[in-house]
LUMDRENNU-896968 format. One record per residue (C-alpha): x, z, y; residue in one letter. Coordinates in steps of 0.1 Angstrom, whole numbers, plus 5000, padded with zeros to 4 digits. Last residue first. Layout:
// LUMDRENNU-896968
XZYA
...
//
This chain:
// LUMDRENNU-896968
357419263384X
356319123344X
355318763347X
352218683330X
350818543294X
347618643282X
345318583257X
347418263237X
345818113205X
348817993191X
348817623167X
348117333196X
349617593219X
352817623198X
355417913198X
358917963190X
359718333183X
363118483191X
363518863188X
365419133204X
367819313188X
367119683182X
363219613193X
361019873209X
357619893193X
355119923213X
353419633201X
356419403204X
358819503226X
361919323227X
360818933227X
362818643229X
360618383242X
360617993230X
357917783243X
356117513233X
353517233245X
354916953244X
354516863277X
355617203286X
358717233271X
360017593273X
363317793268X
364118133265X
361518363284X
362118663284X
360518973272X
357219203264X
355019163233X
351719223218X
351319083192X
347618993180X
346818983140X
347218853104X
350818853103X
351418483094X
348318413118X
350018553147X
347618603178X
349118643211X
349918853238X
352618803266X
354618963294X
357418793311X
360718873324X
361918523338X
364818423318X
364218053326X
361518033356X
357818003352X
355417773370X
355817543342X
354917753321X
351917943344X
350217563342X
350917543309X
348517913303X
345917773318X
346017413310X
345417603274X
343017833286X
343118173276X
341818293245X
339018593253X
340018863229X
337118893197X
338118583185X
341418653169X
340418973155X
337918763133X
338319013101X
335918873073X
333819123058X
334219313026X
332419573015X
331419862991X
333819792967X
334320012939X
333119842911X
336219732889X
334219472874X
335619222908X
339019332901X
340919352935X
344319282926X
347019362953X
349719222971X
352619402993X
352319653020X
350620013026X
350820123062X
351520443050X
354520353027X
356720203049X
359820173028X
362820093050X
365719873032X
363919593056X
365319703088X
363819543118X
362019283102X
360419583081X
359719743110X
357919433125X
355619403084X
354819753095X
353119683126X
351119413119X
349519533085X
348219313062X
347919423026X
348219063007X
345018982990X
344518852953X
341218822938X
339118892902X
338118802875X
336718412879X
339618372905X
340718332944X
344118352958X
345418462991X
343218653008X
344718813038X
344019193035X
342819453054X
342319803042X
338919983053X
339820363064X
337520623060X
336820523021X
333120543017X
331720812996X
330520792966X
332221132951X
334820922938X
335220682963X
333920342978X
335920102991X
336019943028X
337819603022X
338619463056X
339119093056X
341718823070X
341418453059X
344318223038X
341918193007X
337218163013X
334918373026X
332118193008X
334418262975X
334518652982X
330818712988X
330318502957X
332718702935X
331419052956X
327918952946X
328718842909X
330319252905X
327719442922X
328619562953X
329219932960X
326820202974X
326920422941X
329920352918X
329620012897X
330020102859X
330619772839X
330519822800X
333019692776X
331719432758X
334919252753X
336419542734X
333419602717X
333119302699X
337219272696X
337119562678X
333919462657X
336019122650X
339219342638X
336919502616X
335319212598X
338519052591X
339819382574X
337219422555X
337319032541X
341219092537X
340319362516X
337319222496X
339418882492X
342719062478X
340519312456X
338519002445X
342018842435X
343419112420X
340319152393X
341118792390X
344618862379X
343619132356X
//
């Protein structure tokens, strides 16, 4: 009797075993389906890893009925695995209503960070976002030269790219303070990309760290 139990106990456990493996086969076998126009899995890894973290893309993704998305979402790549990557939505103006009252929820201008799951298969592209570039920088003796022509207070008008929030401000002000030897400024800005400020705002910026485009007095 009690070896009768015993191959009863083995067969069982034995069946049991074997069918939590086959689960587990098929489980990690599950099978890939890339939508029509989008990049295989490997390609989009490598695509993403010769981009490389901390730099701004636009992700156009493919939909249901294969076509592209109409608007590409840009995001600044923050982390990089095997799987899949991280990007947080970037998104200039939303992130300066936010600053201006953060218990608003700007839900068309999308926030916050994603997953993009390489298996997934819905991307058709990703290219790196060199916003930065594509406005002529000024020159920095330029733009000290114009400093130290400036007065304290002086309405002035400047653009400038911020690589916290992905992309160019464009702003209209005062200007606080400014140490041209060292190369900063302090303005207290209240329009920002035509977006008029409830209390104006201080940034602090650095040639050696800014790309400047344009900086003038505003008559």
């Amino acid at each position: 009797m009690h070896s009768q139990k015993s191959a009863y106990q083995n067969n069982f456990f034995g069946e049991e075993r074997l069918a939590r493996y086959f689960l587990k086969f098929f489980k990690t076998r599950k099978k890939i389906q890339v939508r029509p126009g989008a990049l295989q899995p490997d390609e989009l890894r490598e695509r993403i890893k010769k981009i490389g973290k901390d730099k701004k893309v636009n992700i156009v993704r493919v939909q249901y009925d294969s076509s592209a998305e109409e608007n590409p979402v840009s995001v600044k790549i923050v982390n990089i695995q095997e799987d899949y990557f991280t990007g947080v939505i970037v998104n200039v103006e939303r992130s300066i209503k936010q600053e201006m009252d953060d218990k608003l929820i700007y839900v068309k201008g999308g926030g916050g960070t994603v997953d993009f799951y390489y298996n997934d298969g819905d991307i058709m592209s990703v290219e790196e976002d060199f916003d930065e570039t594509i406005i002529q920088e000024m020159d920095e003796e330029q733009v000290l030269e114009i400093l130290d022509a400036l007065d304290l207070n002086e309405n002035v008008r400047i653009s400038y790219y911020d690589k916290g929030k992905g992309g160019v401000i464009n702003g209209m002000g005062r200007l606080v303070s400014k140490e041209v030897a060292a190369k900063t400024f302090v303005m207290e800005l209240t329009l920002i990309n035509d977006i008029e400020l409830d209390d104006p705002k201080k940034v602090t910026l650095n040639l050696d760290h800014t790309p400047v485009f344009a900086l003038e007095v505003l008559i």
